[in-house]
C-alpha positions as CSV (number, residue, x, y, z in Angstrom):
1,X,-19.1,27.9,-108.3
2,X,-15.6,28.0,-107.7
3,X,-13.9,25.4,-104.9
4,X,-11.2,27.5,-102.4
5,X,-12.1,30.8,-103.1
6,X,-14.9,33.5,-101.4
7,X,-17.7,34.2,-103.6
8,X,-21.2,35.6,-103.2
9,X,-24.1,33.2,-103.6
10,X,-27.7,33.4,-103.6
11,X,-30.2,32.1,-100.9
12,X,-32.5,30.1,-102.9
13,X,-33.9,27.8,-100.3
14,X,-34.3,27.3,-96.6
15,X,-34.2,23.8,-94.8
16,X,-34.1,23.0,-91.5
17,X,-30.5,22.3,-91.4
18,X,-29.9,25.4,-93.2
19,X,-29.8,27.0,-96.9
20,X,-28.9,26.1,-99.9
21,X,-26.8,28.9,-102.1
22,X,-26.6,28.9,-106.2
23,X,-25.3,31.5,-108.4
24,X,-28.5,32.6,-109.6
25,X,-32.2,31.2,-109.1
26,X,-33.2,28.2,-111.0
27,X,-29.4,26.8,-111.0
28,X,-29.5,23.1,-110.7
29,X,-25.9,23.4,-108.8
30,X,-26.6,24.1,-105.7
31,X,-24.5,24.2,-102.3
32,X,-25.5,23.9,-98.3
33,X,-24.7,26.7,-95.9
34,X,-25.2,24.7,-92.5
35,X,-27.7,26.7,-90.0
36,X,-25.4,27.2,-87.7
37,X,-23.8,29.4,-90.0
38,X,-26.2,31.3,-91.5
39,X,-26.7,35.0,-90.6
40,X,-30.2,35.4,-88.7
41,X,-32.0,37.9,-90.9
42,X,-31.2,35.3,-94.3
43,X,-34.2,35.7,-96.9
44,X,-34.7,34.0,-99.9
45,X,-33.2,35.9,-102.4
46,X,-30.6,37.4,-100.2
47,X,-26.7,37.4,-101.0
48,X,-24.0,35.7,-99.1
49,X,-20.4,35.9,-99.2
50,X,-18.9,32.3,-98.6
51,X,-15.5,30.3,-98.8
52,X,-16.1,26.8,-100.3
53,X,-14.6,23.6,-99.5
54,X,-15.7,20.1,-99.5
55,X,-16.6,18.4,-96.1
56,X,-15.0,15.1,-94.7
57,X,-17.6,13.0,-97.0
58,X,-15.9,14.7,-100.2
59,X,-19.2,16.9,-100.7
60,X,-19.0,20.7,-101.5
61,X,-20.1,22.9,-98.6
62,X,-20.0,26.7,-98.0
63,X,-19.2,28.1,-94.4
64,X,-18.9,32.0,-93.5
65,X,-16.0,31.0,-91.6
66,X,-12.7,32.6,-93.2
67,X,-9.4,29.8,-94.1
68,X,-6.5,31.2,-93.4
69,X,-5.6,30.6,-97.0
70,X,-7.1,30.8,-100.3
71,X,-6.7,29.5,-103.8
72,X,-3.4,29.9,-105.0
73,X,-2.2,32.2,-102.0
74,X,0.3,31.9,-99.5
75,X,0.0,31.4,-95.5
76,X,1.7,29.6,-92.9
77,X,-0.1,26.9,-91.0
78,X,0.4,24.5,-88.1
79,X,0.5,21.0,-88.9
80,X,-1.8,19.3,-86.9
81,X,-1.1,15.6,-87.5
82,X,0.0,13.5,-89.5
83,X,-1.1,10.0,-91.0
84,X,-0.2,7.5,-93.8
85,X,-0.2,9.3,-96.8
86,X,0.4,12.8,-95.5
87,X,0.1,15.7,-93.0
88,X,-3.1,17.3,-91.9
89,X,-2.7,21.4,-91.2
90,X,-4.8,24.2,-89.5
91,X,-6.2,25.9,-91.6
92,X,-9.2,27.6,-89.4
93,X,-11.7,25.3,-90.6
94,X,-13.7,22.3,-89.3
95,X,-12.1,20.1,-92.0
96,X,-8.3,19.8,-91.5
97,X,-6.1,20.8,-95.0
98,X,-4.6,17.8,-96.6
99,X,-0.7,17.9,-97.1
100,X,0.2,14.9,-99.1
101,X,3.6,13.6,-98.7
102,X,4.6,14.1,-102.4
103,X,3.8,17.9,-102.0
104,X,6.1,17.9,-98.7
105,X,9.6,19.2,-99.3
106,X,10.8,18.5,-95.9
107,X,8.9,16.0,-93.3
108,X,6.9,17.5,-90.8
109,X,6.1,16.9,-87.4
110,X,2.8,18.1,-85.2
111,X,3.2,21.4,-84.0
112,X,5.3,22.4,-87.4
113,X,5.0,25.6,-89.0
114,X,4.6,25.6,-92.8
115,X,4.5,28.4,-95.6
116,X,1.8,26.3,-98.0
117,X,0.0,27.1,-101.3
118,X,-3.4,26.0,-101.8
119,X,-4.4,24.2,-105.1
120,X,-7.2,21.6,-106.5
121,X,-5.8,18.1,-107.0
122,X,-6.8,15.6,-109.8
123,X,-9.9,14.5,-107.6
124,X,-11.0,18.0,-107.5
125,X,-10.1,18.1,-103.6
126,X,-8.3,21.3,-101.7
127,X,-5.0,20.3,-101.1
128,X,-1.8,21.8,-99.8
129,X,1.7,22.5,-101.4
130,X,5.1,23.5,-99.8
131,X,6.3,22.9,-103.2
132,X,6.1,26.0,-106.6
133,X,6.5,28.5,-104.2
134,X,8.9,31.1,-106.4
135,X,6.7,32.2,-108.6
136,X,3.6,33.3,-105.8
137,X,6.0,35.2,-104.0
138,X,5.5,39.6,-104.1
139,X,7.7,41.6,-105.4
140,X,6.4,45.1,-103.9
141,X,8.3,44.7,-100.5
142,X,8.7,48.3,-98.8
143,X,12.6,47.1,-97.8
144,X,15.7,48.3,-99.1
145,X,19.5,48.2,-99.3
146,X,21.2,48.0,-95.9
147,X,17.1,46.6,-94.0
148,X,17.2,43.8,-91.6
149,X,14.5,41.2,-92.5
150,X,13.2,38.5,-91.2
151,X,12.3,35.3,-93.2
152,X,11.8,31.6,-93.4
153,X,13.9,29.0,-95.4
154,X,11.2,27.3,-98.5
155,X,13.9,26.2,-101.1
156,X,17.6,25.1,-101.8
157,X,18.0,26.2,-105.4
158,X,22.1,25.2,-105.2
159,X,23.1,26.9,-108.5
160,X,21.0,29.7,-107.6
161,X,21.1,30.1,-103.9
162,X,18.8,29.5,-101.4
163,X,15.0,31.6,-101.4
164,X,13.5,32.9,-98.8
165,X,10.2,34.1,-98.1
166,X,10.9,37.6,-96.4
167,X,7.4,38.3,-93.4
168,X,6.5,35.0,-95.4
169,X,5.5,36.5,-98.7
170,X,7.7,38.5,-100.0
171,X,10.8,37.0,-102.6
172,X,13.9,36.8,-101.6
173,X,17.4,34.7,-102.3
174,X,20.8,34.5,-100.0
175,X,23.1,33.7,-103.3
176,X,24.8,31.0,-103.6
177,X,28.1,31.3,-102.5
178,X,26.9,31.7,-98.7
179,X,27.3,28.8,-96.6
180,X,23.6,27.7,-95.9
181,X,24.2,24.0,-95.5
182,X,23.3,24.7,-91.5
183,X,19.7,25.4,-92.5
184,X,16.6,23.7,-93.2
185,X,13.5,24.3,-94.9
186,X,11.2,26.0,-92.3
187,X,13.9,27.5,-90.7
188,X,13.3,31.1,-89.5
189,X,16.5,33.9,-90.3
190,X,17.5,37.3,-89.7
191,X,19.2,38.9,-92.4
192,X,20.1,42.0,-94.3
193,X,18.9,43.0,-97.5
194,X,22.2,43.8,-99.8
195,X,20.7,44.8,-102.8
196,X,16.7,45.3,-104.5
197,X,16.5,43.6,-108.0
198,X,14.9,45.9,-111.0
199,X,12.1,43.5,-110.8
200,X,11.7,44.0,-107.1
201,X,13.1,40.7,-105.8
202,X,15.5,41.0,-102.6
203,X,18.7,40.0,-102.3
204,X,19.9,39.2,-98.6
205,X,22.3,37.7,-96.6
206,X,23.5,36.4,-93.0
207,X,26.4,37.5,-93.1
208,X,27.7,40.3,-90.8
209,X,29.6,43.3,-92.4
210,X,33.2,41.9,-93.6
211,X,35.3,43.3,-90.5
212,X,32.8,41.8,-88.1
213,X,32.3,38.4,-90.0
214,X,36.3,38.0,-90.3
215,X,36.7,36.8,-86.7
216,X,33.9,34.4,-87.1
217,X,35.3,33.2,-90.3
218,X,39.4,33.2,-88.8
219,X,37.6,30.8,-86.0
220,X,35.7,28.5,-88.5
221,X,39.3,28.3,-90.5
222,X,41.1,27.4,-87.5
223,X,38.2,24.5,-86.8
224,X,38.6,23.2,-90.7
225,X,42.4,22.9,-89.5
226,X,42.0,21.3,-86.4
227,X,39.7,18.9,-88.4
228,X,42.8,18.0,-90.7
229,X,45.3,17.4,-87.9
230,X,46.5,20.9,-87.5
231,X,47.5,21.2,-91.5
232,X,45.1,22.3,-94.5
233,X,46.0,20.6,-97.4
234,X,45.6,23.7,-99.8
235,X,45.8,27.7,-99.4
236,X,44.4,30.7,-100.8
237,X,45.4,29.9,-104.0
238,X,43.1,26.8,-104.2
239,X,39.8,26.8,-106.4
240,X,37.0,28.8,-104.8
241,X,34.9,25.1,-105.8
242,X,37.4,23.2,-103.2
243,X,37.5,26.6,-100.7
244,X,33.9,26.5,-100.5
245,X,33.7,22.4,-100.0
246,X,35.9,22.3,-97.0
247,X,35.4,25.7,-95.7
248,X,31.9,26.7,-96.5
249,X,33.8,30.4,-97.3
250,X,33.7,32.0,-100.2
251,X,37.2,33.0,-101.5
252,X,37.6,36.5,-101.1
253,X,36.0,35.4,-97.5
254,X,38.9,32.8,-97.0
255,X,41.4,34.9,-97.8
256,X,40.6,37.6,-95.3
257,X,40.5,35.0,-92.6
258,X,43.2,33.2,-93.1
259,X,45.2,37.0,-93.5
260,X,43.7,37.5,-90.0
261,X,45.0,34.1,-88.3
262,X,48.3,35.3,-90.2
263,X,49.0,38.4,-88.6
264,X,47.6,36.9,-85.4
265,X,50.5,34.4,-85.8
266,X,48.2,31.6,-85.7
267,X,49.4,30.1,-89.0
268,X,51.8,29.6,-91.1
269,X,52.0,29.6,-94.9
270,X,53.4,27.3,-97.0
271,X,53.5,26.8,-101.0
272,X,50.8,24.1,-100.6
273,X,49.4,23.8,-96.8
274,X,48.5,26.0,-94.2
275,X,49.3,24.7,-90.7
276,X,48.6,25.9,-87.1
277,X,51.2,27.1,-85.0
């Protein structure tokens, strides 16, 4: 019998509070189908696809009922509460899924929406995950160069970028020099894909096309030089690592904004500084 996933079991004996299932008959492992949730022509003998799980007195128990998530899949739930030692979520089942806090990679609130994997813990229990997510994600989306998408935030990679889980299962990555520090795990994005990988990984981004982003990225230059008294302390010529600390810009994005704000006469250009006008 496997826990967390949907198998067909036999009826091998009726009770008054329901059936038991096995694999076949004469199996000493054995698992309850409550009555309320067995179908009304049941025979002995009779097959019946079932999700297991184990009930709030840590006992394995079959239902007909069908989790919104299965062993090693993927699924977004609502987190329902939350305790001591983790979150519960809701999962479609009488039992709530356990969460625990060193799975988390964010902290979540009731009401939350989180993209979860479903595993078996060292006490044999269904927990969840928000945590190993890369390598579950598909890689047969049906999008393509120049798509808009819509995904949710489930990892900071840094070096790598920042992954995203494209209609919530398919893998996806804004790269890394893209200013993402205004997001959060859980956070919901539009974007556009800008490239498909051979091995059918996305890659997307927020960003607008470069003659629309330029006067969003001329006003957040002119905000980093308000922020240093009306004169930056470096130019276009600085490192793209000390561009994209202050700025948040990559450099080729810098330099097209502060070109902007110099033919608007906004700034002026120094050897060393760049400072309002």
């Amino acid at each position: 019998m496997r826990l967390g996933e949907y198998q067909k079991l036999k009826v091998i004996k009726k009770v008054e509070f329901g059936v038991y299932l096995a694999e076949h008959e004469g199996d000493e492992t054995r698992v309850l189908l409550p009555q309320k949730q067995v179908p009304a022509d049941a025979k002995l003998g009779d097959e019946i696809e079932v999700f297991l799980y184990k009930d709030s007195k840590d006992r394995i128990i079959a239902t007909t009922n069908q989790p919104k998530l299965t062993l090693g899949g993927l699924a977004v739930l609502e987190v329902a509460e939350v305790g001591k030692i983790g979150a519960f979520l809701d999962w479609g089942l009488e039992k709530d899924l356990f969460l625990p806090y060193k799975e988390m990679t964010k902290k979540v609130q009731p009401g939350d929406e989180v993209l979860v994997t479903l595993y078996i813990d060292k006490s044999r229990r269904l927990c969840a995950s928000m945590k190993k997510l890369y390598d579950l994600m598909r890689t047969d989306s049906p999008y393509k160069k120049g798509d808009t998408v819509n995904g949710r935030i489930y990892e900071f990679g840094h070096d790598f970028g920042t992954f995203v889980a494209v209609d919530d299962c398919y893998s996806a990555m804004i790269p890394a020099h893209e200013d993402c520090s205004h997001l959060q795990i859980g956070d919901v994005i539009e974007a556009k894909v800008t490239g498909v990988k051979p091995d059918g990984k996305l890659d997307i981004t927020m960003r607008e096309k470069a003659y629309l982003q330029m006067d969003a990225d001329a006003e957040k230059v002119m905000e980093v030089i308000e922020e240093f008294a009306g004169v930056l302390p470096f130019t276009d010529k600085a490192s793209p690592e000390v561009i994209m600390r202050e700025t948040g810009l990559s450099k080729n994005a810098f330099k097209r904004a502060v070109g902007r704000l110099y033919k608007e006469r906004r700034i002026e250009i120094t050897e060393r500084a760049i400072r309002k006008l």
